[in-house]
Structures are given as structure tokens and as C-alpha cells.
Phi, psi and omega in degrees: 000308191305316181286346166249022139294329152336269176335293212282296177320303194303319182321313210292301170263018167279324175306328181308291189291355190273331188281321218288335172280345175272323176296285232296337199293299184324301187246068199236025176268063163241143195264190179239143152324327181272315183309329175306300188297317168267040163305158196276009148251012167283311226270345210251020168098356190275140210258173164321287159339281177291350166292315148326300207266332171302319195290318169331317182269355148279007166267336158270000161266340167281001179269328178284307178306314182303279157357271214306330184268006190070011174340144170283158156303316161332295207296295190294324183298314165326309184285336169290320166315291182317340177263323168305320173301324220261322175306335189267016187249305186236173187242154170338318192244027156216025172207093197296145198264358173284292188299332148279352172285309201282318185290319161298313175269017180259329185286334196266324155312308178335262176331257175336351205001096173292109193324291202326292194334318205264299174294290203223058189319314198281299199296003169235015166264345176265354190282335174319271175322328187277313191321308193285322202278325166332313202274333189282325187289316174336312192233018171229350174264142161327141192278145187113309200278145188295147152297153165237169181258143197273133181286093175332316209217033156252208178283320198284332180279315175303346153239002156286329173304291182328320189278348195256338171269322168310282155005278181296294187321311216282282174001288172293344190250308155320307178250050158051020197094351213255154159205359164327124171220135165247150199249155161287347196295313199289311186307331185293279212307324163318310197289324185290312185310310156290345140315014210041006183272001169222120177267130132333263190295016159252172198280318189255131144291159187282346199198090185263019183276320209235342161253359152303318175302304213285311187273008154316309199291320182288306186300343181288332207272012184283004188247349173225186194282076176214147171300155170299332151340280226258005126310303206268013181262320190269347155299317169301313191274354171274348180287323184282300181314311156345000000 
């Protein structure tokens, strides 16, 4: 016995140490203030500003698209991480941000698994496309105008298709593969539970006023370039200023 206790342990803490080298593998996406600050589509001439207002508005199209297919949240908050990430990675201007809004929310159906994705994989990557460009006529045409349905089987969706499977490669090839996202939310509900503004174990929160604000807050920071850490630390501290 003593000796195949012996065994079992050292087995006990390579698994240990193996998972604990796989969470460091996971959670290896972090930037510096200056990387931030030089991303390859500032360098390639694209300005602050406008680098802000592209990537917002492809976080609103994966959100708007989601929303139209009935996505759990989770899927769009993912897809959005992801369009951010591939931006500190690649530049603006050699990666269209419509066509990356759609490769972001078909990789975040994945990542999320969306019962389809699995059952009928091409027929929810083309419901993807019709979803986005849908969401794009939406915020870029006069209000009054007819929408149009993007044509499955004409030229321009068949190379929208082409671009969204390059994409998705380009996508993994930037980020080694890794493709783990932590949302702020489980990390908020934490911080309230030590604040006491939430009990485990009751159904009502104590100040259900003040973590509404708070997971507003977390969710806002999905348009810009923040950790999940430091999403649900600046939802807390505004609940507590609140």
C-alpha cells in the first residue's frame, strides 16, 4: 500500500502542475500600456480615434447580429473579446472590420458552443453573414430604406464566405491558437460577495440597484481594450461610488 501511495502522488502533482501550466497557457493575452498604444493599425497611419470608433463599431455588429440569431450573451461578449484581441495583433488596414465582426461572432459560436455549430456548421456560418451584413445596412443606410438580404449563392457572399474562412485562420495564427476568454461578470459577483452587497446563498441580492449598475459597466467595457480583472474592478468601484 505505502508503496503505491508512493506512485500515485508524484502521478498526483504532475497533473496538478500540468493543469496549473495549462490555465498560465490560457491566460497569456496580456498587452502593456505602450503596445497598446503602438498597435499595427496605429503604425500602419490609422489614428487613435479612429481606431476607437472602428473597433466599437465592430463590437456592435457582433452584438447586433447576435441579438438577430438569438445568441446567448456569452457568444457576442466572446466575439467581441476577439475582435479586439486580432486588432492588438494585426492592423485596420489590412483586415476589414465588417468581415472581422462576422469571424468574431462564428469563432465565439464555437468557443461558446452553440448547439449548431456542431449539427449544421456551413448553414449557421451563412446565417453569420446574412446576420452581419444585415446589422451593417442597419447603422450605415438612411433611415426609410429598403434593407436588402445578402444573396447566398450570388458573388459578393461567396467571397464574403472565402474571407471569413481566411479570417478565422489569420484569427488562430495570431493568437497561437489560445483562444480562452474570461468574461468580468463571475469575477464582479465575486467582489460583491466580499463586499457583502450579494449572499451566496440567497435568491435577492441586498442592493440589486447597485449590481445592476455595476454589471452595466462590465458590459460597456466590451468596446474597449480591458481585461476581465479590470472590467469587473471598475464595475465594483463604480457600485461602491453609486
Amino acid at each position: 500500500k505505502g508503496a503505491g501511495l508512493l506512485q500515485v502522488l508524484p502521478l498526483q502533482y504532475e497533473m496538478a502542475r500540468s493543469a496549473n501550466s495549462t490555465r498560465r497557457l490560457l491566460d497569456n493575452f496580456y498587452l502593456s500600456a505602450e503596445q497598446l498604444e503602438n498597435s499595427p493599425s496605429r503604425k500602419d497611419g490609422i489614428d487613435r480615434d479612429t481606431e476607437a470608433e472602428l473597433r466599437s463599431y465592430g463590437c456592435s455588429l457582433v452584438q447586433e447580429a447576435g441579438i438577430l440569431l438569438s445568441f446567448p450573451q456569452a457568444v457576442m461578449a466572446t466575439g467581441q473579446v476577439l475582435l479586439h484581441r486580432f486588432y492588438c495583433k494585426r492592423s485596420m488596414k489590412l483586415f476589414n472590420v465588417k468581415k472581422l465582426a462576422a469571424t468574431a461572432l462564428w469563432q465565439g459560436a464555437k468557443l461558446e458552443e452553440v448547439p449548431e455549430v456542431s449539427g449544421h456548421p456551413r448553414e449557421l456560418m451563412n446565417k453569420v453573414m446574412v446576420a452581419v451584413d444585415r446589422a451593417m445596412q442597419r447603422r450605415d443606410k438612411p433611415d426609410g430604406r429598403k434593407l436588402s438580404v445578402l444573396d447566398l449563392h450570388g458573388k459578393e457572399a461567396e467571397e464574403f464566405r472565402r474571407s471569413l474562412i481566411r479570417y478565422e485562420l489569420e484569427m488562430l495564427k495570431a493568437f497561437g491558437f489560445i483562444t480562452h476568454v474570461e468574461h468580468p461578470h463571475k469575477l464582479l459577483l465575486n467582489y460583491c460577495q466580499v463586499l457583502g452587497l450579494d449572499d451566496a446563498g440567497s435568491q435577492e441580492a441586498r442592493c440589486p440597484e447597485f449590481l445592476q449598475e455595476a454589471w452595466n459597466v462590465a458590459n460597456d467595457r466590451y468596446r474597449q481594450s480591458r481585461s476581465a480583472a479590470a472590467a469587473a474592478c471598475r464595475g465594483g468601484w463604480f457600485m461602491f461610488r453609486w
